[in-house]
C-alpha positions as semicolon CSV with decimal commas, in nm:
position;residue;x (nm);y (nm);z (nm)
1;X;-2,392;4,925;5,631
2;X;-2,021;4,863;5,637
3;X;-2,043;4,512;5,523
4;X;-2,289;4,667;5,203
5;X;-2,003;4,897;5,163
6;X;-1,788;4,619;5,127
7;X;-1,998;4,419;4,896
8;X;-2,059;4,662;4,636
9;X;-1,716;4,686;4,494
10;X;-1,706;4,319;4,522
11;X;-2,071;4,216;4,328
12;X;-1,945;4,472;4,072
13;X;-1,600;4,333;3,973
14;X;-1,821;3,985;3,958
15;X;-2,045;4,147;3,719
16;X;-1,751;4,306;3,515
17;X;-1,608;3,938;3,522
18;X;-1,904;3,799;3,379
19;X;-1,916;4,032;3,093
20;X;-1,599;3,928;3,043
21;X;-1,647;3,582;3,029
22;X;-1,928;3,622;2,751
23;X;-1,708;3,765;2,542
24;X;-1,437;3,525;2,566
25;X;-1,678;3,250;2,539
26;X;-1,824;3,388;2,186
27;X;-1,520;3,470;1,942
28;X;-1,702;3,385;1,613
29;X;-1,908;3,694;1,699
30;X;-1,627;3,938;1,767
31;X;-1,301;3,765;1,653
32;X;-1,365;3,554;1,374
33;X;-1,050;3,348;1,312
34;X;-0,948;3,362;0,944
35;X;-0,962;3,009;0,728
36;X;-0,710;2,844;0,727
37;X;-0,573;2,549;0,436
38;X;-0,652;2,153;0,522
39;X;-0,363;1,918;0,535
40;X;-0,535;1,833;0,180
41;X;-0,422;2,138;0,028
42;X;-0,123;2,174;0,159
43;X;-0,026;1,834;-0,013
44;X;-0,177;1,981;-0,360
45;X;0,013;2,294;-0,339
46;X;0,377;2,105;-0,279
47;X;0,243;1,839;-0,540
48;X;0,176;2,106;-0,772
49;X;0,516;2,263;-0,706
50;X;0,699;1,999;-0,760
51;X;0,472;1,861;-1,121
52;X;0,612;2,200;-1,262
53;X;0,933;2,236;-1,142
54;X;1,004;1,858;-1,348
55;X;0,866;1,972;-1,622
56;X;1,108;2,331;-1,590
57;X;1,375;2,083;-1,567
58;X;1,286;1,933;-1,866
59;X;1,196;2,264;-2,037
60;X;1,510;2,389;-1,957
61;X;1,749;2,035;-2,060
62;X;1,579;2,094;-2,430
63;X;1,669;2,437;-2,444
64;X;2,027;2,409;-2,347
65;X;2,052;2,095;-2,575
66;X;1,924;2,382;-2,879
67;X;2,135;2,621;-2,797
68;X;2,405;2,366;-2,817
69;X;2,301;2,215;-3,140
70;X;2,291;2,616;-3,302
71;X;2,602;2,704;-3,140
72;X;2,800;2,364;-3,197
73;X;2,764;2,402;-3,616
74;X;3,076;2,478;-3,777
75;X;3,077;2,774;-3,982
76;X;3,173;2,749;-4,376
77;X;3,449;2,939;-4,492
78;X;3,413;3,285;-4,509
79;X;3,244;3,267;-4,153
80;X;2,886;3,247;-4,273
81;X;2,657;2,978;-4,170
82;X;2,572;2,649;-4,386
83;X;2,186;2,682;-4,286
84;X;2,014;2,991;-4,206
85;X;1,867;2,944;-3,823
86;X;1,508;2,981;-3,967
87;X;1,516;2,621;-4,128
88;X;1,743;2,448;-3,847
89;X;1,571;2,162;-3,668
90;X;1,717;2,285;-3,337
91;X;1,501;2,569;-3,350
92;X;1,225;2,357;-3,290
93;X;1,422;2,260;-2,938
94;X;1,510;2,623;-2,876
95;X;1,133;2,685;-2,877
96;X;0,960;2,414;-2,758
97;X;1,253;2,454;-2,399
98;X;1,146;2,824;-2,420
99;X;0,808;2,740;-2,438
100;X;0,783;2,474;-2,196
101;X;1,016;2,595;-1,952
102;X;0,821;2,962;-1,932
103;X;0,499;2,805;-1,862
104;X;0,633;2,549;-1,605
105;X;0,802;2,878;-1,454
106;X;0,511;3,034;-1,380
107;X;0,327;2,745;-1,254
108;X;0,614;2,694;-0,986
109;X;0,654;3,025;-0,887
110;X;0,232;3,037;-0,871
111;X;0,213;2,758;-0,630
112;X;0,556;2,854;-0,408
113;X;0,435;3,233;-0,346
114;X;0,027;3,152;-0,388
115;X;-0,001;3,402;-0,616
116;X;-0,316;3,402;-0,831
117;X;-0,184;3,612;-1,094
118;X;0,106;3,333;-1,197
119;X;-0,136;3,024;-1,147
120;X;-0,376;3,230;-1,385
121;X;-0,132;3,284;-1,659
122;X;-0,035;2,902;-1,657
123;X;-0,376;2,772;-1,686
124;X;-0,447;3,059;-2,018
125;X;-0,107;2,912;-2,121
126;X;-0,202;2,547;-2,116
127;X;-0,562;2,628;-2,236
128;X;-0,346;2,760;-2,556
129;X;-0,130;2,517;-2,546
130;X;-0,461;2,255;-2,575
131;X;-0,632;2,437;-2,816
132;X;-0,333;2,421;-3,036
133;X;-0,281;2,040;-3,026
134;X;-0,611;2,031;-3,114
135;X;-0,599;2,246;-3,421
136;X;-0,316;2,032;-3,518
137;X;-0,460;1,711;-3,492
138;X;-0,771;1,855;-3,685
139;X;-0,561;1,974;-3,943
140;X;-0,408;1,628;-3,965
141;X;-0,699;1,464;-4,017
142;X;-0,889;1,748;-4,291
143;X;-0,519;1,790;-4,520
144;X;-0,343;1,532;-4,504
145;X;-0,297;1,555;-4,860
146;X;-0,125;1,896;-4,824
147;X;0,072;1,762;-4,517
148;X;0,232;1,479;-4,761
149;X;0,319;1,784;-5,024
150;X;0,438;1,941;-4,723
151;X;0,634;1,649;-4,592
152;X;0,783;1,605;-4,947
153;X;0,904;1,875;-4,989
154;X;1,089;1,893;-4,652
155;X;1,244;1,570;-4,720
156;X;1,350;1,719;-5,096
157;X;1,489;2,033;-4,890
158;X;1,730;1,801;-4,682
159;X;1,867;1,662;-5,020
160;X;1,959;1,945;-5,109
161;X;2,093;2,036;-4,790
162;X;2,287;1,745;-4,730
163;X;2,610;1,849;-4,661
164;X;2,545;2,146;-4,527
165;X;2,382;2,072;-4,198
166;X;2,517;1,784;-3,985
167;X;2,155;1,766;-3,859
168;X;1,966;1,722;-4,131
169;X;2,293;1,460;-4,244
170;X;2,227;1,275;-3,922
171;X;1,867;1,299;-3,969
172;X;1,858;1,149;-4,346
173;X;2,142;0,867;-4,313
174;X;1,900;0,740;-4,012
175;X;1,591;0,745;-4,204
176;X;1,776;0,630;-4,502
177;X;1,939;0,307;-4,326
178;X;1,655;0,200;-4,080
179;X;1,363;0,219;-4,357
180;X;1,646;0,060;-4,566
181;X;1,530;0,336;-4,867
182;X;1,759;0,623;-5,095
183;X;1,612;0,922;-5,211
184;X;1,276;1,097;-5,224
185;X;1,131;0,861;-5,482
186;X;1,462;0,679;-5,611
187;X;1,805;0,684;-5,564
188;X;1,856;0,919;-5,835
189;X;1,699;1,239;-5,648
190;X;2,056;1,257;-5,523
191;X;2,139;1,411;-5,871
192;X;1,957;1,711;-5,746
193;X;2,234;1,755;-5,468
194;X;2,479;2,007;-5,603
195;X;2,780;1,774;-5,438
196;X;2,608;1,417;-5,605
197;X;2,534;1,609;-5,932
198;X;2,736;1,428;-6,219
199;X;2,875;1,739;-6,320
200;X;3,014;1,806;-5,971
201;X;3,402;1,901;-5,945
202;X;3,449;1,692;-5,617
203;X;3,456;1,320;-5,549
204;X;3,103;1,259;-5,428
205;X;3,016;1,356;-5,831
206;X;2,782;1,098;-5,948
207;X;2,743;0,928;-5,619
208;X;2,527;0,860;-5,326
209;X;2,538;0,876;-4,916
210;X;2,679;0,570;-4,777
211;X;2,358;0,524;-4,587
212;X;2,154;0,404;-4,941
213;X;2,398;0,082;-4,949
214;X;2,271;-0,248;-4,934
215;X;2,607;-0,335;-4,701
216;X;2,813;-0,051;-4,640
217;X;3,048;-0,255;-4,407
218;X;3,103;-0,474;-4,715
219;X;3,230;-0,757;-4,503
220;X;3,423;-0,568;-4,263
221;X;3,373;-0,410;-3,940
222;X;3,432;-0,029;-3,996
223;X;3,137;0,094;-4,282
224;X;3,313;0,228;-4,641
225;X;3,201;0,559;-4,709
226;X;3,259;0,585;-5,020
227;X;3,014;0,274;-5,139
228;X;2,836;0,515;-5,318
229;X;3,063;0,660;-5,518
230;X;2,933;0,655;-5,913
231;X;2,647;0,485;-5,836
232;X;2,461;0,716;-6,034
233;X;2,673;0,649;-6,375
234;X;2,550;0,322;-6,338
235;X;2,235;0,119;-6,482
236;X;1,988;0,025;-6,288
237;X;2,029;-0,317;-6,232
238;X;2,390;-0,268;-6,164
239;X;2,279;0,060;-5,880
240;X;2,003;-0,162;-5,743
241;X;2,285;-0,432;-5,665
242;X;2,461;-0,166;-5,453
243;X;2,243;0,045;-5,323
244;X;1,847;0,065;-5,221
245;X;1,666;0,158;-5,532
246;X;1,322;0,279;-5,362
247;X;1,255;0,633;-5,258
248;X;1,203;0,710;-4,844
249;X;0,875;0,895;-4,939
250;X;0,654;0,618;-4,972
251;X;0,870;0,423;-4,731
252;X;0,855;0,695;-4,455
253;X;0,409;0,766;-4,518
254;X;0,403;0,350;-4,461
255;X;0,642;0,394;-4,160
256;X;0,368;0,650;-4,031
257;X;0,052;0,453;-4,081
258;X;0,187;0,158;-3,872
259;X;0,331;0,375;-3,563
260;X;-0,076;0,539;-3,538
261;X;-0,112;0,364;-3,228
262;X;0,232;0,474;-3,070
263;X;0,159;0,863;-3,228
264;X;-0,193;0,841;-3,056
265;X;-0,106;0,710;-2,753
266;X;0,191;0,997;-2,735
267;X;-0,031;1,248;-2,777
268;X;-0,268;1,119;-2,521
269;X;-0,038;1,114;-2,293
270;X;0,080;1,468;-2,340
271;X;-0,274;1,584;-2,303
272;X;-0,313;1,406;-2,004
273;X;0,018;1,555;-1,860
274;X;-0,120;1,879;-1,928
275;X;-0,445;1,787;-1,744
276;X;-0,305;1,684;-1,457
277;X;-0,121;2,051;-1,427
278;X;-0,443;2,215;-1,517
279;X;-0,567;2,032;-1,211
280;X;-0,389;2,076;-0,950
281;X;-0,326;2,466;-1,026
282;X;-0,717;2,551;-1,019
283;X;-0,715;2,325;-0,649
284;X;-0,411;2,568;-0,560
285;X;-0,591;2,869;-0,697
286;X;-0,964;2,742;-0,552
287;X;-0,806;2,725;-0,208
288;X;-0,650;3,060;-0,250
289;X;-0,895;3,213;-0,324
290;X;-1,138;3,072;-0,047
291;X;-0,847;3,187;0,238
292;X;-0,845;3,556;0,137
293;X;-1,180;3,553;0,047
């Protein structure tokens, strides 16, 4: 009897062992471990951190290089502003480093902290981003006669404009030298510039930009800027010695034509770019969503 005395406690605590042991030996049953990311995933998410923040850096280099370009102008006298900011071209760099720089934000931020709202917002914003590409390159192709109306008459508004933007100065001499052109249609569309206009008080009266000579270095090494002085006083065969008689309208739409390739393959690539992003945020977001289930 004493030894059964003994035993009991013992063949109990075995038995409370045992029941033990079950348990241990089936956690899926009472502690299910949580999922947890692959190796995989872990790559896409730092891949997908670092895609955006290049593209933030980039965002945020085109903004700054806006701002500059609107805060760099100098102001006529009187302190107001040659060109309203509406029609400056560095608006379009103010907004497209806003734009780019916002949605690369988000996308950062989304795959740093895992959060689903941020990774949802960049994909809408890309989505938009998409659609409008595609709008535009639909529009291209259904009015592209209202494009060239449109186009011509931007490239009369920096005639007019000439002098008072450096931008839009820079941006014509350019166009003007490399397609070797002067004017919308001819050289005379300068008379439509209040500072080229023949009745002018200044200088530049009955004259033309530098950048519409045939040589402005005339034979030396530093360019004369004032080989287009009374050009327009002059006949035509005499002008067309000095200058480039055709207009950059037609010069500029043949310009176009031949760069299709280069404009296709540009915009190819910037849908691809945007693709890619697209991409790796819904992997993020899929394995985000599958670890807190």
């Amino acid at each position: 009897q004493a030894t059964r005395l003994v035993e009991l406690p013992y063949s109990s605590f075995d038995g409370d062992d045992d029941d033990d042991d079950t348990a241990e030996q089936d956690p899926g049953v009472w502690y299910p471990d949580p999922p947890k990311l692959s190796p995989f995933s872990h790559c896409v998410r730092y891949l997908a951190f670092l895609w955006n923040l290049l593209f933030l850096l980039l965002g945020l280099l085109t903004l700054a290089v806006g701002v500059w370009g609107l805060l760099a102008k100098d102001p006529l006298p009187g302190g107001e502003r040659g060109v309203p900011h509406g029609s400056d071209p560095m608006l379009l760099f103010v907004l497209a480093g806003l734009g780019a720089s916002s949605v690369s934000l988000a996308g950062c931020l989304g795959a740093f902290r895992a959060s689903p709202c941020l990774l949802r917002f960049f994909l809408g914003a890309v989505l938009a981003f998409g659609g409008l590409e595609l709008l535009g390159g639909l529009l291209l192709l259904l009015a592209r006669r209202r494009l060239r109306d449109a186009l011509r008459d931007l490239l009369l508004l920096c005639l007019l404009r000439y002098q008072e933007d450096p931008d839009l100065q820079f941006l014509v001499d350019e166009v003007q030298r490399s397609l070797q052109c002067c004017g919308l249609e001819s050289y005379r569309d300068w008379e439509s510039n209040p500072y080229f206009n023949c009745s002018a008080p200044g200088v530049q009266a009955c004259g033309v930009p530098a950048s519409c000579c045939r040589d402005p270095l005339e034979k030396g090494s530093v360019p004369n800027v004032q080989c287009g002085f009374g050009v327009l006083g002059l006949g035509a065969a005499a002008a067309g010695a000095l200058v480039h008689p055709g207009g950059c309208g037609a010069a500029l739409g043949a310009w176009l034509r031949g760069q299709t390739g280069a404009i296709a393959a540009g915009a190819a690539s910037v849908v691809l770019v945007e693709a890619v992003g697209a991409l790796l945020a819904l992997r993020v977001l899929g394995d985000i969503t599958a670890v807190r289930g």
